[in-house]
Jmol script that loads the backbone (N, CA, C; Angstrom):
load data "model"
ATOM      1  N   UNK A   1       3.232  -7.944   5.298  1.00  0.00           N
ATOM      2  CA  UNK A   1       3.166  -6.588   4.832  1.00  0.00           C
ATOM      3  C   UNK A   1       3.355  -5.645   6.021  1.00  0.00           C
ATOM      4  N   UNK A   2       3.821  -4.544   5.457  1.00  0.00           N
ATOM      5  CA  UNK A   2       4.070  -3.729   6.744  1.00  0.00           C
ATOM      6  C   UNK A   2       2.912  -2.862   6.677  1.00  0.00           C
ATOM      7  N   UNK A   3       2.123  -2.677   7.175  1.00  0.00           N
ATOM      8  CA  UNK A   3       1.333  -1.581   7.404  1.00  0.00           C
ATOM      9  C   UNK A   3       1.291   0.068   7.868  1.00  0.00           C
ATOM     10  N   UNK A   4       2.479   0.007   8.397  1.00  0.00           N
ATOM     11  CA  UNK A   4       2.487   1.317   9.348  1.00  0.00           C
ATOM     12  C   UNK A   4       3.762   1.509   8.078  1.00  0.00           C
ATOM     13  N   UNK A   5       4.847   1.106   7.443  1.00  0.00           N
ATOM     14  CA  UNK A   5       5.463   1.660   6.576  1.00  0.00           C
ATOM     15  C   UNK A   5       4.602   2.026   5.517  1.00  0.00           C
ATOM     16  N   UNK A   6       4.164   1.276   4.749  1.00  0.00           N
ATOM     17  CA  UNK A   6       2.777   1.921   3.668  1.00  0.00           C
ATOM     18  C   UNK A   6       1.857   3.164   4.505  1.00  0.00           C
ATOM     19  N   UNK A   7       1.574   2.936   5.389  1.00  0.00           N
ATOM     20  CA  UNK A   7       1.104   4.329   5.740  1.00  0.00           C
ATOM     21  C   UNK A   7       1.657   5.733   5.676  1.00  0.00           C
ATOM     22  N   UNK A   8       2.880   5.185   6.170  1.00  0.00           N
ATOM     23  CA  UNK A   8       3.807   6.393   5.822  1.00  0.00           C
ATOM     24  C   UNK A   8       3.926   6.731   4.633  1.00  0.00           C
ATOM     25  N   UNK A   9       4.711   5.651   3.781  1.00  0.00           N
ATOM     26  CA  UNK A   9       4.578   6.330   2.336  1.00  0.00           C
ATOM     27  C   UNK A   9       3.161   7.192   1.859  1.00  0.00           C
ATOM     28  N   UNK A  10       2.443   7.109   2.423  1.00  0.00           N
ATOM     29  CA  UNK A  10       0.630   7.279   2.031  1.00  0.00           C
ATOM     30  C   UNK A  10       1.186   9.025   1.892  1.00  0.00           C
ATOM     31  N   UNK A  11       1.682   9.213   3.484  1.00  0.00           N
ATOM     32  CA  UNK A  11       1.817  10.542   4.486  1.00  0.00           C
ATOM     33  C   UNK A  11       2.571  11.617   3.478  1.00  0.00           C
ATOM     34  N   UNK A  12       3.697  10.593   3.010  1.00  0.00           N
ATOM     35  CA  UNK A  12       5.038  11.216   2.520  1.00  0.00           C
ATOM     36  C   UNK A  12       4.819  11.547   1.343  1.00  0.00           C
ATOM     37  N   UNK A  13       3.343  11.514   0.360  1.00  0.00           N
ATOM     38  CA  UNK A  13       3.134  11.547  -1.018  1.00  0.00           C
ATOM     39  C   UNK A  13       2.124  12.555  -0.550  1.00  0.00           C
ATOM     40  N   UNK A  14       1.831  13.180   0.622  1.00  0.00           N
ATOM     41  CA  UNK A  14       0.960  14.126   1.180  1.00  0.00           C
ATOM     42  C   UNK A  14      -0.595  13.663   0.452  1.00  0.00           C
ATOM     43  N   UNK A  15      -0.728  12.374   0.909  1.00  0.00           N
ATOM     44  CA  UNK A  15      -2.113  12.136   0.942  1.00  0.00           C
ATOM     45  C   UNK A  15      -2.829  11.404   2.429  1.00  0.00           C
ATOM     46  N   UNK A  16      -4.398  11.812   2.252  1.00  0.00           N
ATOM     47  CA  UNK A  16      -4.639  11.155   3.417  1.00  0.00           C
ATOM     48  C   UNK A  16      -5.161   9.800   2.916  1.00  0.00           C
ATOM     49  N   UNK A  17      -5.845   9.143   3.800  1.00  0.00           N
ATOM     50  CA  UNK A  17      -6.185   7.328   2.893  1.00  0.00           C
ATOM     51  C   UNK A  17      -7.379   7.456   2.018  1.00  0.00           C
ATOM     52  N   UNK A  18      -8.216   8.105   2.390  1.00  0.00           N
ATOM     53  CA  UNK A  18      -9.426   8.692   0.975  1.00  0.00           C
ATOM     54  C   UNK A  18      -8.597   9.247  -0.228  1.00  0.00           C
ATOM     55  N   UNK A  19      -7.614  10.167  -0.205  1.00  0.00           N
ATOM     56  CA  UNK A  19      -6.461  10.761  -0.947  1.00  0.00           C
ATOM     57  C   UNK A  19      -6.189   9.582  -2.179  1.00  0.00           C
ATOM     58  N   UNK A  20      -5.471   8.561  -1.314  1.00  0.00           N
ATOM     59  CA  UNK A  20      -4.534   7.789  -1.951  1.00  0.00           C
ATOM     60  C   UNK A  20      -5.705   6.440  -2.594  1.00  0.00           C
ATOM     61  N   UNK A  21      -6.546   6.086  -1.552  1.00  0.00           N
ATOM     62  CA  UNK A  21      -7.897   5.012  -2.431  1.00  0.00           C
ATOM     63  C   UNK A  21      -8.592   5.939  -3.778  1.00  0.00           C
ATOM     64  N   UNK A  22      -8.552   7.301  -3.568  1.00  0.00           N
ATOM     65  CA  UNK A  22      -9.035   7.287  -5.023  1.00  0.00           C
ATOM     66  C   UNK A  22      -8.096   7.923  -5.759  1.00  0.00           C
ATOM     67  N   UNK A  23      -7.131   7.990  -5.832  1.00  0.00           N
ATOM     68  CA  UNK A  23      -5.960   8.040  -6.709  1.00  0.00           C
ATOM     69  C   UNK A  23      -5.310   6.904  -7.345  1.00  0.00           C
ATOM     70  N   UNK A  24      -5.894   5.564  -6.370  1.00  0.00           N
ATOM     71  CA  UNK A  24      -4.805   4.197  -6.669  1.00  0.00           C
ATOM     72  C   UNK A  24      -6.109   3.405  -7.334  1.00  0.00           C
ATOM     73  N   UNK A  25      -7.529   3.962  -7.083  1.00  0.00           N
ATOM     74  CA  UNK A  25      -8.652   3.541  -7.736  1.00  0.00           C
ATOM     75  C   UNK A  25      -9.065   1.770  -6.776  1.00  0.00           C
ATOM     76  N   UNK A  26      -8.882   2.226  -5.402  1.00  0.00           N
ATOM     77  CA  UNK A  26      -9.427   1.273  -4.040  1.00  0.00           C
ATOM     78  C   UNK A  26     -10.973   1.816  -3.430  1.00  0.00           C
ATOM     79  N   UNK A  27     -11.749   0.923  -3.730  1.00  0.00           N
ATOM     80  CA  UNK A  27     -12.855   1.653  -2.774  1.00  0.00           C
ATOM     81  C   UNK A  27     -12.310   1.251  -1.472  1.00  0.00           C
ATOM     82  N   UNK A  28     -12.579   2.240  -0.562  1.00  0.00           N
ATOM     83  CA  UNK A  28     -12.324   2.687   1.244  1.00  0.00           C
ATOM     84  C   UNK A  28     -11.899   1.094   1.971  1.00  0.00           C
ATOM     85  N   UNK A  29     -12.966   0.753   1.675  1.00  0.00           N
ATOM     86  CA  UNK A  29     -13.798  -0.113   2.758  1.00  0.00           C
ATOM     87  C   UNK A  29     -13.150  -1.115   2.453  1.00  0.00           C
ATOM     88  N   UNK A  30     -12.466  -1.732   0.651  1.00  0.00           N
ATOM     89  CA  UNK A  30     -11.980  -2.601   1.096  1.00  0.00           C
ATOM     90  C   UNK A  30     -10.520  -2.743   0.771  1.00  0.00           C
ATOM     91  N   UNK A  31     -10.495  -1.566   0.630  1.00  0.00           N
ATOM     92  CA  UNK A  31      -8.677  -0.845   1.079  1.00  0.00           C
ATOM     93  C   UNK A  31      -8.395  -1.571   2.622  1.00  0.00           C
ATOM     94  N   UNK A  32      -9.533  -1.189   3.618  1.00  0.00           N
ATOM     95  CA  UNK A  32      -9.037  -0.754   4.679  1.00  0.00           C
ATOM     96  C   UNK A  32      -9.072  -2.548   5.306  1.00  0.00           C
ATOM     97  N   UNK A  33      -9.860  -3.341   5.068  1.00  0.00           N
ATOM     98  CA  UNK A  33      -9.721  -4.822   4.827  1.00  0.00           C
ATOM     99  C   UNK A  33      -8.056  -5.411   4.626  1.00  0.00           C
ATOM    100  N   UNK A  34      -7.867  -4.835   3.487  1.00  0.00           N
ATOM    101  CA  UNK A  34      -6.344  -5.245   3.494  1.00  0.00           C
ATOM    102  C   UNK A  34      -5.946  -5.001   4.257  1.00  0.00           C
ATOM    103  N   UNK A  35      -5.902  -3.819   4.800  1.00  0.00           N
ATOM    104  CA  UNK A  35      -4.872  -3.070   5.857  1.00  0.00           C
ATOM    105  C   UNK A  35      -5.074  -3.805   7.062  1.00  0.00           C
ATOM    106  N   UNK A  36      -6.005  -4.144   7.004  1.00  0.00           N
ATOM    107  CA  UNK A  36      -6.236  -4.907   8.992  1.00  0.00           C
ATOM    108  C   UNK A  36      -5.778  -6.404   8.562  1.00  0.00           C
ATOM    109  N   UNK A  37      -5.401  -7.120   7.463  1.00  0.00           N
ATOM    110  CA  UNK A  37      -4.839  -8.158   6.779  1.00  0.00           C
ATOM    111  C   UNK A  37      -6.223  -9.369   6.677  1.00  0.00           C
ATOM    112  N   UNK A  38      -7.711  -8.953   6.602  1.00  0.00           N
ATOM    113  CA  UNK A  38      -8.134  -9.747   6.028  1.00  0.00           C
ATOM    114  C   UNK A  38      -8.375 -10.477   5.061  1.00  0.00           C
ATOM    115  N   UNK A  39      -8.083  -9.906   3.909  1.00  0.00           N
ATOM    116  CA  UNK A  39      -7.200 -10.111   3.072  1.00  0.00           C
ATOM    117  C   UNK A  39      -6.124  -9.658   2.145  1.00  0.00           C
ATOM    118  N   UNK A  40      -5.599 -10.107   1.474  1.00  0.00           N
ATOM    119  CA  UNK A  40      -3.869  -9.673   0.666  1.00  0.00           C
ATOM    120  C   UNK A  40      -4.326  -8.398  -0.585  1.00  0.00           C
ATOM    121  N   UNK A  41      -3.488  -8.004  -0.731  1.00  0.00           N
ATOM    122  CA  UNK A  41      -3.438  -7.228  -2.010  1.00  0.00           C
ATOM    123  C   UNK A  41      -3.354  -8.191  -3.227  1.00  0.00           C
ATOM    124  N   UNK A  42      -3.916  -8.113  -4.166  1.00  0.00           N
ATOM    125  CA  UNK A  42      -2.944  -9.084  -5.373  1.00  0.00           C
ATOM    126  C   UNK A  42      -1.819  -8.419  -5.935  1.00  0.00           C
ATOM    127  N   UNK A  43      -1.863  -9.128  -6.795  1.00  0.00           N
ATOM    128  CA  UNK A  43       0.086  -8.620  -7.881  1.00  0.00           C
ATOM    129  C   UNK A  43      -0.903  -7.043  -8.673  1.00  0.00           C
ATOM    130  N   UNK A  44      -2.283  -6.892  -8.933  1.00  0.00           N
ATOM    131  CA  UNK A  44      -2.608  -5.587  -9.988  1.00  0.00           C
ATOM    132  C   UNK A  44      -2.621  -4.620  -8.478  1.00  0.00           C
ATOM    133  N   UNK A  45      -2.829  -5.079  -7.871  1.00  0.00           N
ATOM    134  CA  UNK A  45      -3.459  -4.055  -6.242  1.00  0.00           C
ATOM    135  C   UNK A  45      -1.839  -3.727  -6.254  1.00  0.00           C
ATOM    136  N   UNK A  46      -1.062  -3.978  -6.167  1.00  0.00           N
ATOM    137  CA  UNK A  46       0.268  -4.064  -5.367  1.00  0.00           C
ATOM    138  C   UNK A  46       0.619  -3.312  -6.577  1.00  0.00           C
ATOM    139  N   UNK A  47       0.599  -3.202  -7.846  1.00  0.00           N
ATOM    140  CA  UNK A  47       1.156  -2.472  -8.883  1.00  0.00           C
ATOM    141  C   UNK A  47       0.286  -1.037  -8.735  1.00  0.00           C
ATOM    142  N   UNK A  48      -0.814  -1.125  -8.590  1.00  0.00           N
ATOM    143  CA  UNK A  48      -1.361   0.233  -8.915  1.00  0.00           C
ATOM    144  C   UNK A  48      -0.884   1.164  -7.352  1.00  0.00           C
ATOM    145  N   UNK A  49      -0.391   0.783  -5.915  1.00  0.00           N
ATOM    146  CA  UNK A  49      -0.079   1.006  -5.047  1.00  0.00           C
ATOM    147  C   UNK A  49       1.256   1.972  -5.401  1.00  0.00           C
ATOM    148  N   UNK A  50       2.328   1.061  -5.963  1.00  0.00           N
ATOM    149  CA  UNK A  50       3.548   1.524  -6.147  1.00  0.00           C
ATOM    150  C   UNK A  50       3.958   2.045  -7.159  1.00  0.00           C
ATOM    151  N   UNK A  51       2.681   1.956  -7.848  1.00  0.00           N
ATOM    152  CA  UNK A  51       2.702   3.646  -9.260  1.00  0.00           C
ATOM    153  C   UNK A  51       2.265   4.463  -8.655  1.00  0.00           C
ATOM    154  N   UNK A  52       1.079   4.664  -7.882  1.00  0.00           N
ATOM    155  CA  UNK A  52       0.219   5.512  -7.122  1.00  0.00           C
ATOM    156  C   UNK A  52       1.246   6.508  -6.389  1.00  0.00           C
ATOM    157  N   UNK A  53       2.661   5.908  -5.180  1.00  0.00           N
ATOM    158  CA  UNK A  53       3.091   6.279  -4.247  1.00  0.00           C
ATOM    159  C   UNK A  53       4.525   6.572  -4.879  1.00  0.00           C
ATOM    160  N   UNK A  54       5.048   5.887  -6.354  1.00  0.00           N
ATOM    161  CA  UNK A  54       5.919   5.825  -7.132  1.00  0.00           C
ATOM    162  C   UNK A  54       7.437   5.894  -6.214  1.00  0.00           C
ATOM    163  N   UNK A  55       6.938   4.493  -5.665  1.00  0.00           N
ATOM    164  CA  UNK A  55       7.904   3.889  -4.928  1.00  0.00           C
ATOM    165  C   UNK A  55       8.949   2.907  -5.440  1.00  0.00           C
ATOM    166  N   UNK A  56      10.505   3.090  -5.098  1.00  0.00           N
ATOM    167  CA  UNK A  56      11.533   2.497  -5.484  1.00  0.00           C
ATOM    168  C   UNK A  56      10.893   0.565  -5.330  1.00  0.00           C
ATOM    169  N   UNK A  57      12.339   0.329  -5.871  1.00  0.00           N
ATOM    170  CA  UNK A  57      12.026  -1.775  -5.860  1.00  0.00           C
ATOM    171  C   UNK A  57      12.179  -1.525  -3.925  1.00  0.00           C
ATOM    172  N   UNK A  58      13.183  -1.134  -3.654  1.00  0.00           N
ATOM    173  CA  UNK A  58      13.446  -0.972  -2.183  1.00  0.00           C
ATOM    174  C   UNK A  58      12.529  -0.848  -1.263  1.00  0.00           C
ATOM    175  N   UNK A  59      11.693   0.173  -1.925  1.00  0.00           N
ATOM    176  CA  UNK A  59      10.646   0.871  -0.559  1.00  0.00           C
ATOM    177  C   UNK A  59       9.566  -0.340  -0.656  1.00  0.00           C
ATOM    178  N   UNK A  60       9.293  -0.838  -2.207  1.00  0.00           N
ATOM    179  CA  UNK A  60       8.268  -2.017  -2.202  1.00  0.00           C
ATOM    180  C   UNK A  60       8.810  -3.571  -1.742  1.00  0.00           C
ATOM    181  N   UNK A  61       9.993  -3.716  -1.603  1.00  0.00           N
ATOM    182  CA  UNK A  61      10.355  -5.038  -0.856  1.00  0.00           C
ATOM    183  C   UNK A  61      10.201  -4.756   0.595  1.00  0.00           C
ATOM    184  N   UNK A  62      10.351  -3.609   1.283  1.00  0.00           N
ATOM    185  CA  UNK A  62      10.291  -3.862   2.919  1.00  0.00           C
ATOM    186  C   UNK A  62       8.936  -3.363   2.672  1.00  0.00           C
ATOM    187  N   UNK A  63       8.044  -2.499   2.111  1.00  0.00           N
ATOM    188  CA  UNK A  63       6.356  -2.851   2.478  1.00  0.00           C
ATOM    189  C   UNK A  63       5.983  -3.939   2.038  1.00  0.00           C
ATOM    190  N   UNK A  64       6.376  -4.762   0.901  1.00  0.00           N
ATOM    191  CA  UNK A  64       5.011  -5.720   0.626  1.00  0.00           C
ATOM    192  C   UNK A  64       5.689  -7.405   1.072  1.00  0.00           C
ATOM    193  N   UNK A  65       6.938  -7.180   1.208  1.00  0.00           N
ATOM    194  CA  UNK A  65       7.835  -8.530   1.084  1.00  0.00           C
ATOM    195  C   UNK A  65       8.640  -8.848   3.017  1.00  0.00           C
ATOM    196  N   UNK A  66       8.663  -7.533   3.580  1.00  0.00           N
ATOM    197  CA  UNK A  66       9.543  -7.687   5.048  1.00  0.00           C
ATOM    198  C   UNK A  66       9.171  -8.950   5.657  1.00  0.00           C
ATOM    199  N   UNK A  67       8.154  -9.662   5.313  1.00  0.00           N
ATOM    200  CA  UNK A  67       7.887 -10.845   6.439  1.00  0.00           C
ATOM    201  C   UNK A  67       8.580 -12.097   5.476  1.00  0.00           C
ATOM    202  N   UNK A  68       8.688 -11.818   4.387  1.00  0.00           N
ATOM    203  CA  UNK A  68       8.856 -13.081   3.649  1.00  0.00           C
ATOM    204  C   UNK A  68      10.311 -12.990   3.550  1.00  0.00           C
ATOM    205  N   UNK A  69      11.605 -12.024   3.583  1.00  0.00           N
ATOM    206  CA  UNK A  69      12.552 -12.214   3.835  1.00  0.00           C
ATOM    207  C   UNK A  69      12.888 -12.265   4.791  1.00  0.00           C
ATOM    208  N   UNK A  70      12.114 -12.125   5.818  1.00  0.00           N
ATOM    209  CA  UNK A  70      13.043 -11.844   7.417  1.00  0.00           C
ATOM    210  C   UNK A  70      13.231 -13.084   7.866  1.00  0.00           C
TER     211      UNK A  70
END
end "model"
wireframe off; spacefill off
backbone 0.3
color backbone group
């Protein structure tokens, strides 16, 4: 996962990460777990993300997929 691209998208939907965890319905703490990669998003986490940020198939293959095609 890319992290610093999902952040951006976060930026680019003019939210901050409290913004976007309770808009995408993440408590903080273990939003921010994922983010440091302790653990994964699932397939509902990863859907409510890219309704939340209402991101193309594009923008969600290089955030959630860049390591698995490269």
């Amino acid at each position: 996962m890319n992290v610093d691209k999902l952040r951006g998208k976060i930026a680019e939907n003019r939210m901050n990460i409290s913004e976007f965890c309770e808009a995408a319905g993440f408590v903080r703490s273990t939003f921010d777990r994922k983010m440091r990669g302790e653990s994964e998003f699932d397939r509902d986490e990863i859907e409510r993300i890219i309704n939340t940020l209402k991101m193309t198939d594009e923008e969600m293959r290089n955030i959630f997929f860049e390591d698995i095609v490269a």
